[in-house]
C-alpha positions as CSV (number, residue, x, y, z in Angstrom):
1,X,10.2,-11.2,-22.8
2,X,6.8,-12.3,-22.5
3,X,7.0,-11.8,-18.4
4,X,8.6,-8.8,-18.1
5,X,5.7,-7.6,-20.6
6,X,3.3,-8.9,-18.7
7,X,5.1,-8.0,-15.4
8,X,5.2,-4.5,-16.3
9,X,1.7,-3.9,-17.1
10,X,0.7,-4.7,-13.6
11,X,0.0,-8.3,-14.3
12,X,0.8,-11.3,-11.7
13,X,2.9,-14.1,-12.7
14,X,1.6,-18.1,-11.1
15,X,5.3,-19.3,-10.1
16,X,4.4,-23.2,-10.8
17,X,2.9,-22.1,-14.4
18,X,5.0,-19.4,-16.6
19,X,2.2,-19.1,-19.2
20,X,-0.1,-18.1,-16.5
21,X,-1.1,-14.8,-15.5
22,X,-3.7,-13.3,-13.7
23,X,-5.1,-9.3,-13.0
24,X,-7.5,-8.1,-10.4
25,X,-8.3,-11.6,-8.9
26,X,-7.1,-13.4,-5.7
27,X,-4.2,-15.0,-7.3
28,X,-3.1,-11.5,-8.4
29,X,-4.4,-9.8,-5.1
30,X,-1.6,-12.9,-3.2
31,X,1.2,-12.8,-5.9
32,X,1.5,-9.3,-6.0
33,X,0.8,-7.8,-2.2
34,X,-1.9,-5.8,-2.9
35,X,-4.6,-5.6,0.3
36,X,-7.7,-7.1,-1.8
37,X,-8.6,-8.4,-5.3
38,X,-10.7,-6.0,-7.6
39,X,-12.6,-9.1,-8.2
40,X,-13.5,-10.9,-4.7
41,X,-11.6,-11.0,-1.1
42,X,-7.3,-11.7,-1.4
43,X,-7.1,-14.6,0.8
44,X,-6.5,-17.6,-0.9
45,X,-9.7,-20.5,-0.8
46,X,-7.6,-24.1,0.4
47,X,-8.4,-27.0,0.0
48,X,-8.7,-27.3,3.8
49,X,-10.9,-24.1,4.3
50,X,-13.1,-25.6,1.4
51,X,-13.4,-29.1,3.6
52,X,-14.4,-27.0,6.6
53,X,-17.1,-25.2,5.2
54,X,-18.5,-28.6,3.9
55,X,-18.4,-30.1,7.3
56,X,-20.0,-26.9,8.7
57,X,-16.7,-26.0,10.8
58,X,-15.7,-23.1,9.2
């Protein structure tokens, strides 16, 4: 009940986590398709990009 709630009231749904659920940020922006967040770019931050920037390759 609680997803479809959720779901329908434009909120995203974190597979791995079914308590967690997100609006207007990247996870939302990814989850849901949408071409940016409301709240910062859509493209997910990795681990690896995080690494790059660090290293000053990215």
């Amino acid at each position: 009940m609680l997803y479809h709630a959720m779901r329908g009231a434009g909120f995203s749904n974190l597979p791995s986590e079914w308590w967690h659920y997100d609006f207007g940020n990247q996870l939302w922006a990814h989850y849901g398709g949408h071409p940016q967040a409301h709240f910062g770019p859509a493209q997910l931050d990795t681990i690896e990009e995080r690494w790059k920037r660090q290293l000053g390759d990215g």
